[in-house]
VOTI-132518 format. One line per field, with one value per residue: residue number from 1; residue in three letters; x, y, z of N, C-alpha, C in turn. Coordinates in steps of 0.05 Angstrom, whole numbers. Example, Ala and Ser with C-alpha at 12.3 -4.5 7.8 and 13.67 -1.06 7.14 Angstrom:
BEGIN
seq <- [1_2]
type <- [ALA_SER]
n_xx <- [264_257]
n_yy <- [-114_-45]
n_zz <- [156_142]
ca_xx <- [246_273]
ca_yy <- [-90_-21]
ca_zz <- [156_143]
c_xx <- [264_258]
c_yy <- [-66_1]
c_zz <- [156_157]
//
This chain:
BEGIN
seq <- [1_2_3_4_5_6_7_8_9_10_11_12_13_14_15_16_17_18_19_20_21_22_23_24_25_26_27_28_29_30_31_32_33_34_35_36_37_38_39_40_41_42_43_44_45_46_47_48_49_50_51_52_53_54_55_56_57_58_59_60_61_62_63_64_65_66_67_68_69_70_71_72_73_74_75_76_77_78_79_80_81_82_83_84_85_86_87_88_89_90_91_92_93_94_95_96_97_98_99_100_101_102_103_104_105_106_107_108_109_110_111_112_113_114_115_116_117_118_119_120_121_122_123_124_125_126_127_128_129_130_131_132_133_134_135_136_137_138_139_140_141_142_143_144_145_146_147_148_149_150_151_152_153_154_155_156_157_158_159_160_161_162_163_164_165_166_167_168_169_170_171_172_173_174_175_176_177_178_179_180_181_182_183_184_185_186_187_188_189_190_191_192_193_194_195_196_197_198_199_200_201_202_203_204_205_206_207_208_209_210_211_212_213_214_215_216_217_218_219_220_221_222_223_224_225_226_227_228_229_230_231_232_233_234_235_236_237_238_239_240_241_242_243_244_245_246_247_248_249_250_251_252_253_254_255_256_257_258_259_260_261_262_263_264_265]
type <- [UNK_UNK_UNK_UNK_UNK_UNK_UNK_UNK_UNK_UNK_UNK_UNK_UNK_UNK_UNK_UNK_UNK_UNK_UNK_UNK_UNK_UNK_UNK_UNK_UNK_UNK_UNK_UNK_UNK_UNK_UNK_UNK_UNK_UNK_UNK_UNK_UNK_UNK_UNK_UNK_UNK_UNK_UNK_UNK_UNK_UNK_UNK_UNK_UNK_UNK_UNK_UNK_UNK_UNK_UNK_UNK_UNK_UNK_UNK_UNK_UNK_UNK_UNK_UNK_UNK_UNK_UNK_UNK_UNK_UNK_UNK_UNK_UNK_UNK_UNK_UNK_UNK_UNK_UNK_UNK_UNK_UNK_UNK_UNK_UNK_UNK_UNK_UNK_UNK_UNK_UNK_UNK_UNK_UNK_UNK_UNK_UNK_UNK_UNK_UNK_UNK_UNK_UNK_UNK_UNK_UNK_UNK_UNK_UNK_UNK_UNK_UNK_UNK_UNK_UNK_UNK_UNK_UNK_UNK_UNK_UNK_UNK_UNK_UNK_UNK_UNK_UNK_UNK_UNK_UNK_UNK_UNK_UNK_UNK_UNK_UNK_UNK_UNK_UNK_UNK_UNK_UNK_UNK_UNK_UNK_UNK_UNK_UNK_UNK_UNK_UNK_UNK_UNK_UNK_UNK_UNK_UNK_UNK_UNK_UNK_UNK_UNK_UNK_UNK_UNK_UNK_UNK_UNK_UNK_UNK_UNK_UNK_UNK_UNK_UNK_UNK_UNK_UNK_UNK_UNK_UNK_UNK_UNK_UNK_UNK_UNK_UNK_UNK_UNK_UNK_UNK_UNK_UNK_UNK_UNK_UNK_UNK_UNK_UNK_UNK_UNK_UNK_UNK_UNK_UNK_UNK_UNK_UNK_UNK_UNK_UNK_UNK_UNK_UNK_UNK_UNK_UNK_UNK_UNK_UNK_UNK_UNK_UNK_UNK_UNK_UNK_UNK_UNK_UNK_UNK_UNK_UNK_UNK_UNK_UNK_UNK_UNK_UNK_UNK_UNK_UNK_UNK_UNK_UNK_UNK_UNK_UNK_UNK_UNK_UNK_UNK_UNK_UNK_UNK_UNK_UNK_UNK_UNK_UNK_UNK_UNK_UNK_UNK_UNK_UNK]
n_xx <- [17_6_49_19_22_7_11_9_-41_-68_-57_-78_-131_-136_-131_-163_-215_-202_-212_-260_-293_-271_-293_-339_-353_-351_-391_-440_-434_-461_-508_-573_-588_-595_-575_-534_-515_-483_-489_-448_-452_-485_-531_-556_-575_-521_-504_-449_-429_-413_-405_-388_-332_-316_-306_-278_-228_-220_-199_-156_-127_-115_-89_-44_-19_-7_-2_27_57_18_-32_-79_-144_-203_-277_-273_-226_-192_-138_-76_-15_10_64_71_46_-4_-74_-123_-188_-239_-300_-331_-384_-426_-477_-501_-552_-582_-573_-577_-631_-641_-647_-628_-596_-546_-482_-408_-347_-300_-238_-183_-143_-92_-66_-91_-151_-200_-184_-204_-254_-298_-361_-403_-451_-458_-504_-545_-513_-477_-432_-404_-361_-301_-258_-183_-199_-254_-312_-362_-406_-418_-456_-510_-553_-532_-471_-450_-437_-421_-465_-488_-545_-573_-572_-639_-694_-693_-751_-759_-727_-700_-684_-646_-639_-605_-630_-699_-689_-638_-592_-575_-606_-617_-589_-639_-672_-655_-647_-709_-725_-711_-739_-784_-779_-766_-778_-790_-778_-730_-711_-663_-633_-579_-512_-524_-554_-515_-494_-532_-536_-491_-507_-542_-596_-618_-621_-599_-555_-567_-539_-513_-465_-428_-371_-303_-297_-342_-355_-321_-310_-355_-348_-313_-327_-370_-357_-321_-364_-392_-402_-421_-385_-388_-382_-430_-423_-400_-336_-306_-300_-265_-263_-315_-370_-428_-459_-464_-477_-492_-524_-503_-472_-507_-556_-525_-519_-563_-589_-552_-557_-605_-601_-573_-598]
n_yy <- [-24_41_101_138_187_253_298_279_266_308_344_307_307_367_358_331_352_405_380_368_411_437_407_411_464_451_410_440_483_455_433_417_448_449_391_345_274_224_150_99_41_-16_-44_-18_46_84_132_193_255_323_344_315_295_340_349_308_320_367_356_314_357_383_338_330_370_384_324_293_246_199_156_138_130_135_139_170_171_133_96_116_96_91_111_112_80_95_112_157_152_159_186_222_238_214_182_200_197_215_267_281_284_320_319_319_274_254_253_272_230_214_189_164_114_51_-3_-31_-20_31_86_139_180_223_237_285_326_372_411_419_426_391_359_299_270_218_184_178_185_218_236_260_318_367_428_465_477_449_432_363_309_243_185_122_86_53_-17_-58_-91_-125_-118_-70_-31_12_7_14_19_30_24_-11_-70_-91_-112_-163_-223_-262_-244_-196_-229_-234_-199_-180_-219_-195_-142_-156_-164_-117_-51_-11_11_50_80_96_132_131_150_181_155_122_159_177_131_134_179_164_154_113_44_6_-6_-42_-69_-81_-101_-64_-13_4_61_70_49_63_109_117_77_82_129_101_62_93_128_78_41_-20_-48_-90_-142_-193_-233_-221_-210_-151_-113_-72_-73_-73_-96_-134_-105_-97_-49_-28_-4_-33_-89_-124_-116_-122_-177_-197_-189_-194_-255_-267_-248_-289_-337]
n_zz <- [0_-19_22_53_69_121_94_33_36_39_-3_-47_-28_-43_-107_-125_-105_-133_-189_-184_-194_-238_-267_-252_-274_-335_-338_-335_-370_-414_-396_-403_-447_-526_-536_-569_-582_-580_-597_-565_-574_-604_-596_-556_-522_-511_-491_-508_-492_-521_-462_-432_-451_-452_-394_-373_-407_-375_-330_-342_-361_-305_-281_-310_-296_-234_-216_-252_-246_-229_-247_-292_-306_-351_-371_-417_-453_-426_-409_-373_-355_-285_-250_-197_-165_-151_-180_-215_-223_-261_-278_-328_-330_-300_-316_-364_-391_-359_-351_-405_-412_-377_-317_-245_-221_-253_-243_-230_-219_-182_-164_-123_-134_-103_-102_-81_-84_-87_-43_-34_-46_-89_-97_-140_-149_-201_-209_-170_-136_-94_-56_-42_-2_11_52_80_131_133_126_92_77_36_9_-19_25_73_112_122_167_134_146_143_151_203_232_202_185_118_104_126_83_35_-28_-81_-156_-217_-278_-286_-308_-293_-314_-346_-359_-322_-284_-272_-268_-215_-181_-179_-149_-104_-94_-66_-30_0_28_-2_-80_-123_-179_-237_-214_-225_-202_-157_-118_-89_-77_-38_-2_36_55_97_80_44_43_5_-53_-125_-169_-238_-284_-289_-293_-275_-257_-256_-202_-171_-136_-113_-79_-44_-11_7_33_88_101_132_103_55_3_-49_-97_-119_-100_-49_-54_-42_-101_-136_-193_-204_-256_-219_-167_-105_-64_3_74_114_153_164_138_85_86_94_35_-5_2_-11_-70_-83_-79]
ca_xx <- [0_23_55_0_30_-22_13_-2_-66_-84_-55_-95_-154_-136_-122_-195_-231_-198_-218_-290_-290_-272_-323_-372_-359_-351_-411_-448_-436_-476_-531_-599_-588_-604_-544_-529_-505_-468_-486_-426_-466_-512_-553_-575_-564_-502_-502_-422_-436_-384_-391_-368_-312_-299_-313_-258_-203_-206_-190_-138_-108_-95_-71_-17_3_-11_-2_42_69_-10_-38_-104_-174_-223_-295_-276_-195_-175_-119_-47_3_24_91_84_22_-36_-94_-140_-208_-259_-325_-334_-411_-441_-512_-503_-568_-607_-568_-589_-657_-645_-650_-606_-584_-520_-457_-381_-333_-273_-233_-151_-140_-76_-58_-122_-178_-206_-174_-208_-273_-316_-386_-403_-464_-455_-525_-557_-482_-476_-408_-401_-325_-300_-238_-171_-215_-259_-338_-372_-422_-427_-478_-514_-563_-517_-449_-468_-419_-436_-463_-504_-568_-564_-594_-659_-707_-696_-785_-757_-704_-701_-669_-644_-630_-608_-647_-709_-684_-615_-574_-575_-644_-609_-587_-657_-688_-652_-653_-734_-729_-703_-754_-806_-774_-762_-808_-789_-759_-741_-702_-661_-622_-554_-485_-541_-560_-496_-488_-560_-529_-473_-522_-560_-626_-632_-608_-578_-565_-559_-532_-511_-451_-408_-344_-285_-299_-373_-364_-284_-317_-379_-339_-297_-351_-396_-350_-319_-384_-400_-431_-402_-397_-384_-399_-452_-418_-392_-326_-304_-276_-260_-254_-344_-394_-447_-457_-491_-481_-505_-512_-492_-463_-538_-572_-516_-517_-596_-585_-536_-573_-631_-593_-564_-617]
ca_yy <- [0_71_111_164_212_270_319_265_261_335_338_289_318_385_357_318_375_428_367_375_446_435_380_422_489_440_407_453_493_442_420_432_447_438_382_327_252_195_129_92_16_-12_-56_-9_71_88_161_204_282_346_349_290_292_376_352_292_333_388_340_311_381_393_321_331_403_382_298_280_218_190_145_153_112_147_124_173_180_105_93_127_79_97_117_111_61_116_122_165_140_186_188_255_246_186_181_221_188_234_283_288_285_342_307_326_256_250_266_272_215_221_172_163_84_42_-34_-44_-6_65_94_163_189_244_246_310_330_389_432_422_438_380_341_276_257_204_172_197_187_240_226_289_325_392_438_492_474_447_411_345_275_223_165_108_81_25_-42_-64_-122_-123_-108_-35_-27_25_-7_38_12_51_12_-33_-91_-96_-121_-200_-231_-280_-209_-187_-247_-246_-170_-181_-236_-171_-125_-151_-159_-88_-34_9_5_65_65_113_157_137_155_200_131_119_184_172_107_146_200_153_154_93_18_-14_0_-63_-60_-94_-89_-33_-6_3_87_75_40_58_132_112_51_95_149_87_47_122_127_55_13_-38_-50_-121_-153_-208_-260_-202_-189_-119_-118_-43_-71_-73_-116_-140_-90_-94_-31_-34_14_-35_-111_-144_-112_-132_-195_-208_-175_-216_-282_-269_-250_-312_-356]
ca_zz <- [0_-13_41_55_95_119_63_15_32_32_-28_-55_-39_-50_-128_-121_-96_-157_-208_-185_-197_-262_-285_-256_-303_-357_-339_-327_-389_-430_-384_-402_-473_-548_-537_-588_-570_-599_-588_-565_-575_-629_-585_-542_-525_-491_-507_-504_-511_-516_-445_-420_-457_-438_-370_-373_-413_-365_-301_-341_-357_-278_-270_-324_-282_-206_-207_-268_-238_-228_-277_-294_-314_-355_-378_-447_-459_-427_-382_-371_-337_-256_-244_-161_-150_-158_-198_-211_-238_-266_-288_-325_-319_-287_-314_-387_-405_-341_-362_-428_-398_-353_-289_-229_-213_-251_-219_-234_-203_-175_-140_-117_-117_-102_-116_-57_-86_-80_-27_-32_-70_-79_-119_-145_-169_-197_-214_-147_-117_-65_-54_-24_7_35_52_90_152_129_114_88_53_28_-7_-11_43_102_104_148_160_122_153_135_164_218_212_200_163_92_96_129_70_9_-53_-114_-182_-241_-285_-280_-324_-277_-331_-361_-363_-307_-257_-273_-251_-179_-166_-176_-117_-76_-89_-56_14_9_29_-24_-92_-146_-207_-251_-199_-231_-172_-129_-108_-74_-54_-10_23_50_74_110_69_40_52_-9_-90_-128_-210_-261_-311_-279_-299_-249_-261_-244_-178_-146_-121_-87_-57_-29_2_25_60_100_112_144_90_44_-32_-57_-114_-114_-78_-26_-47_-61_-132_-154_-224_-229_-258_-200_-158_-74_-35_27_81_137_141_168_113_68_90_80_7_-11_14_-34_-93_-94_-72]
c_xx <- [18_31_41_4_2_-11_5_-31_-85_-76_-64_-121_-151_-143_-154_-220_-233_-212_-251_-300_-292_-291_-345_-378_-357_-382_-430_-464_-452_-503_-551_-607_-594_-574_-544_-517_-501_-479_-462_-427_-478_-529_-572_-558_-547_-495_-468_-442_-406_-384_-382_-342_-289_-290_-282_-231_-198_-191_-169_-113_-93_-77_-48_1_12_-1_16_55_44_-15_-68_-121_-187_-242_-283_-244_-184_-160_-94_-38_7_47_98_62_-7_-44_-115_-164_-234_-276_-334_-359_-421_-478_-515_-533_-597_-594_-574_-619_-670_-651_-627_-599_-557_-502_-423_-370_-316_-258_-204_-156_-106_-82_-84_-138_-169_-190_-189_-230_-290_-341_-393_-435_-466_-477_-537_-535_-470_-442_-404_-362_-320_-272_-217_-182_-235_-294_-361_-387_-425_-444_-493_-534_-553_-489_-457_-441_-437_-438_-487_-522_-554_-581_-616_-672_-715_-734_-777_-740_-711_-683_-669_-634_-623_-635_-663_-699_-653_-586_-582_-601_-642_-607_-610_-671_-677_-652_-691_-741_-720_-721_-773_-811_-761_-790_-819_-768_-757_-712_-690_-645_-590_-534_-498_-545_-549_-492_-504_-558_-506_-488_-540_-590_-637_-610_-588_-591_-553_-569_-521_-488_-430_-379_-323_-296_-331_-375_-333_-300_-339_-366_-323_-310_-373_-376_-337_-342_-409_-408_-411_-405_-383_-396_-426_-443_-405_-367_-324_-279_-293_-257_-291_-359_-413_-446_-471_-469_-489_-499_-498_-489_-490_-546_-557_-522_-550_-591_-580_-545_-601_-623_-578_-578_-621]
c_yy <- [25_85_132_175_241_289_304_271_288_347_324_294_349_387_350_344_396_408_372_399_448_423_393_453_478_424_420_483_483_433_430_450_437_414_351_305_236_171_110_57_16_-23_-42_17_78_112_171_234_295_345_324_281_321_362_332_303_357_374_328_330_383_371_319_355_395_350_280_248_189_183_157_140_127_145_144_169_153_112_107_108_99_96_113_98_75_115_138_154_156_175_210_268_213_190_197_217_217_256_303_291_319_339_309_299_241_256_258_248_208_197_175_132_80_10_-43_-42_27_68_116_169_213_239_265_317_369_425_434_427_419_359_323_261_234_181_186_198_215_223_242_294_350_406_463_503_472_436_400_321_268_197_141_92_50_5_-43_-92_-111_-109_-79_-23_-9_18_13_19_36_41_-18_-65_-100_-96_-148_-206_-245_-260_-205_-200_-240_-219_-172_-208_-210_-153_-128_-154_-135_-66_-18_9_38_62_104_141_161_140_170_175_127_131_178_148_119_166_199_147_132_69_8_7_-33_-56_-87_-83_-63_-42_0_39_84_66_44_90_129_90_64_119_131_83_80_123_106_27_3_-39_-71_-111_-174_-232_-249_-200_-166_-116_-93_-46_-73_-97_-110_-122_-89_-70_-27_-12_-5_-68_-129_-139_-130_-161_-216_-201_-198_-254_-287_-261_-278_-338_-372]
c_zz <- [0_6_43_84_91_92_45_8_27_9_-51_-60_-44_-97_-134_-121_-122_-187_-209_-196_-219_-273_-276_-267_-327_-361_-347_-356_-413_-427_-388_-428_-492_-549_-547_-578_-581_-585_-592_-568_-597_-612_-556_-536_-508_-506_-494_-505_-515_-484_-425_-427_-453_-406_-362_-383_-397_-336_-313_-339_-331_-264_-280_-308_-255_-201_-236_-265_-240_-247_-271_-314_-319_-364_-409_-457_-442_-405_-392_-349_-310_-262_-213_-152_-147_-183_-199_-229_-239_-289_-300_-324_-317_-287_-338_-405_-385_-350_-388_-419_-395_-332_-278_-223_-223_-241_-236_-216_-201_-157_-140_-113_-120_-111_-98_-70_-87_-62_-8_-49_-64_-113_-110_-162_-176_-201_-190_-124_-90_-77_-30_-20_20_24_71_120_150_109_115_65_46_13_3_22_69_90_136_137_147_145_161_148_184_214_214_185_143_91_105_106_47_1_-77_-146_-196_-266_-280_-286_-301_-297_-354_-354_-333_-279_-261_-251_-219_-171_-163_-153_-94_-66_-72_-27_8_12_1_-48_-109_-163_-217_-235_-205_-199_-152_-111_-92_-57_-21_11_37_69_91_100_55_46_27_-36_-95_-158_-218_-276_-312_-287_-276_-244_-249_-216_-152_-125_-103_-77_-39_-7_18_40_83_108_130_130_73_20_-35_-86_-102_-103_-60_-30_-57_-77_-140_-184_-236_-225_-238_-178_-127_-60_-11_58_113_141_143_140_86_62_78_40_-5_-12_1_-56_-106_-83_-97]
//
């Protein structure tokens, strides 16, 4: 593991923090516009725009000035090799499909990992202005409303539980099938909130997200802001693999534990 001395680390997020900044005047600048979209699939719509790719080339700009040595994972521009065991892994809009929409539930995502995992993350959303941190011993929320810790609901019976998806379908016909064995020992299900999702299990408000088909960039920043904030992210046979796919969040290890025990039933 890296030697994370505290300068490191405030350095770290100091670099994290200025990257947000950026992805959210790049964002920001496009959102809610006459704004055009590639599909990056044939079999189904995986939209790119201009600003997901402004939003991604301006966070590399400050990592080439401020973190040169830092490799770097990006859902548009790929990977750059490490030079000292860091990565950064970025999302330059997590949810470009609500986005195009015009729905506040996408978000920017930021993370610092090592040869472990995440380390360090922050989701950003950046039109409703809220930032979620966590890592560094540090489990935080900011916005325009309050700045509040983060910290995730305590246990309960899966029948008290709020469950998030991004989408209904989950993924595979096969993930479909066993996320719809979950729903119905939950109280409450909803759908379509994209990385806010995550955010809300860190902030205590709901119990679990459970996906399908994730990228290392879609799941290293909320793994890193849940667990900081108490709760766990696995895959579907519990462990936690920063590289994706199957996805259980959870805000606390019972809950996980039930979760987990009916997804794979």
């Amino acid at each position: 593991m890296t030697n994370l001395t505290p300068a490191l680390q405030q350095d770290l997020r100091s670099v994290a923090h200025e990257l947000a900044e950026a992805a959210r005047k790049a964002t920001l600048q496009h959102f809610r516009t006459a704004l055009d979209a590639e599909n990056k699939e044939t079999d189904r719509f995986d939209p790119v725009t201009v600003a997901d790719r402004l939003s991604e080339e301006r966070m590399r700009e400050i990592l080439a000035r401020r973190r040169p040595q830092d490799g770097i994972l990006g859902e548009e521009y790929g990977a750059k090799p490490s030079e000292n065991g860091l990565t950064w892994v970025l999302d330059p809009i997590d949810g470009t499909r609500s986005y195009l929409a015009g729905t506040p539930t996408w978000g920017v995502l930021i993370s610092v990992a090592d040869e472990t995992g995440p380390i360090y993350g922050l989701i950003d959303q950046p039109y409703v202005g809220e930032r979620f941190e966590g890592g560094f011993g540090l489990a935080e929320m900011t916005g325009p409303h309050w700045n509040r810790p983060l910290k995730t609901r305590s246990a309960r019976p899966l029948s008290e539980c709020l469950l998030m998806s991004t989408f209904p379908e989950v993924g595979t016909a096969e993930e479909g099938a066993a996320f719809r064995k979950l729903v119905p020992q939950c109280r409450l299900t909803r759908y379509g909130t994209d990385c806010y999702a995550y955010a809300l299990i860190a902030a205590g408000q709901i119990d679990l997200v459970v996906e399908a088909g994730l990228q290392p960039y879609d799941v290293q920043a909320p793994m890193a802001v849940i667990e900081a904030a108490g709760g766990i992210v696995t895959d579907w046979t519990g462990k936690r693999n920063p590289q994706g796919g199957r996805i259980l969040a959870a805000a606390n290890a019972q809950v996980h534990a039930a979760a987990l025990a009916v997804l794979n039933s």
